[in-house]
Phi, psi and omega in degrees: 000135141354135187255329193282315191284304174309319168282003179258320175300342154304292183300287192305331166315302159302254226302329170266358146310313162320287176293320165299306160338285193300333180287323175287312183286309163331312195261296185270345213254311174309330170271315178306320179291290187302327159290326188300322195263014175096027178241079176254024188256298186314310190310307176306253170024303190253008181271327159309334182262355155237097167289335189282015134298331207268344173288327174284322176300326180289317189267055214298308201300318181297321168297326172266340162279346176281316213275255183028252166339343183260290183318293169346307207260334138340295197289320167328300180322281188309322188284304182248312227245307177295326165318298182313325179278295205301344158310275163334319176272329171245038159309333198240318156313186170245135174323306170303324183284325173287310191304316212283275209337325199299296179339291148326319223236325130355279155330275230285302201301311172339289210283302196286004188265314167315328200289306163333303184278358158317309184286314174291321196269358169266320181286346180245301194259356156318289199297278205292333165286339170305317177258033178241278156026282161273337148270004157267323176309000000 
């Protein structure tokens, strides 16, 4: 395989890990965290200036099992599949250039993993320990 189409096929696998990551948080976990503090004026706010949040939030399980499967299929990558090639390719490239890519793309996966799991704890598991919470007060 192309060592130039397997680093592009990456970079895109990241970025749309990335980019989902963040549509989850956009859509369910960030306006429910702005109401739990009393900013539901912001939520209006920013659902006018995207409406097209409030079509990802009705369909929430999906949007989190697609980007959930989009990380997933990242991580594969990044972890299992791009080593094994990048041995070979850049065995013969420079080295440095391949490590500081990994690295990147390491970092990127991280990072769209954290945002994710952000997103899962607000959107799920907030709401019901906040109101366990207060029916034990």
């Amino acid at each position: 395989m192309n060592m130039a189409v397997t680093t592009k096929r990456s970079a895109l696998l990241n970025y749309l890990s990335l980019f989902t990551s963040l549509s989850t948080l956009l859509c369910c976990a960030l306006p429910s965290l702005l109401v739990l503090f009393g900013l539901g004026a912001s939520v209006v706010s920013v659902l006018s200036f995207m409406p097209w949040l409030v079509s990802l939030s009705r369909h929430k399980q999906w949007t989190f099992v697609v980007s959930g499967v989009l990380i997933g299929l990242s991580f594969l990558n990044v972890y299992y599949v791009s080593p094994r090639i990048r041995k070979q390719a850049c065995a013969a490239d420079d080295p440095s250039a391949c490590e500081q890519a990994s690295g990147f793309s390491k970092t990127l996966i991280w990072v769209s993993a954290f945002i994710y799991a952000v997103g899962v704890f607000v959107a799920y598991l907030l709401g019901p320990i906040l109101t366990r919470l207060d029916n034990a007060g």
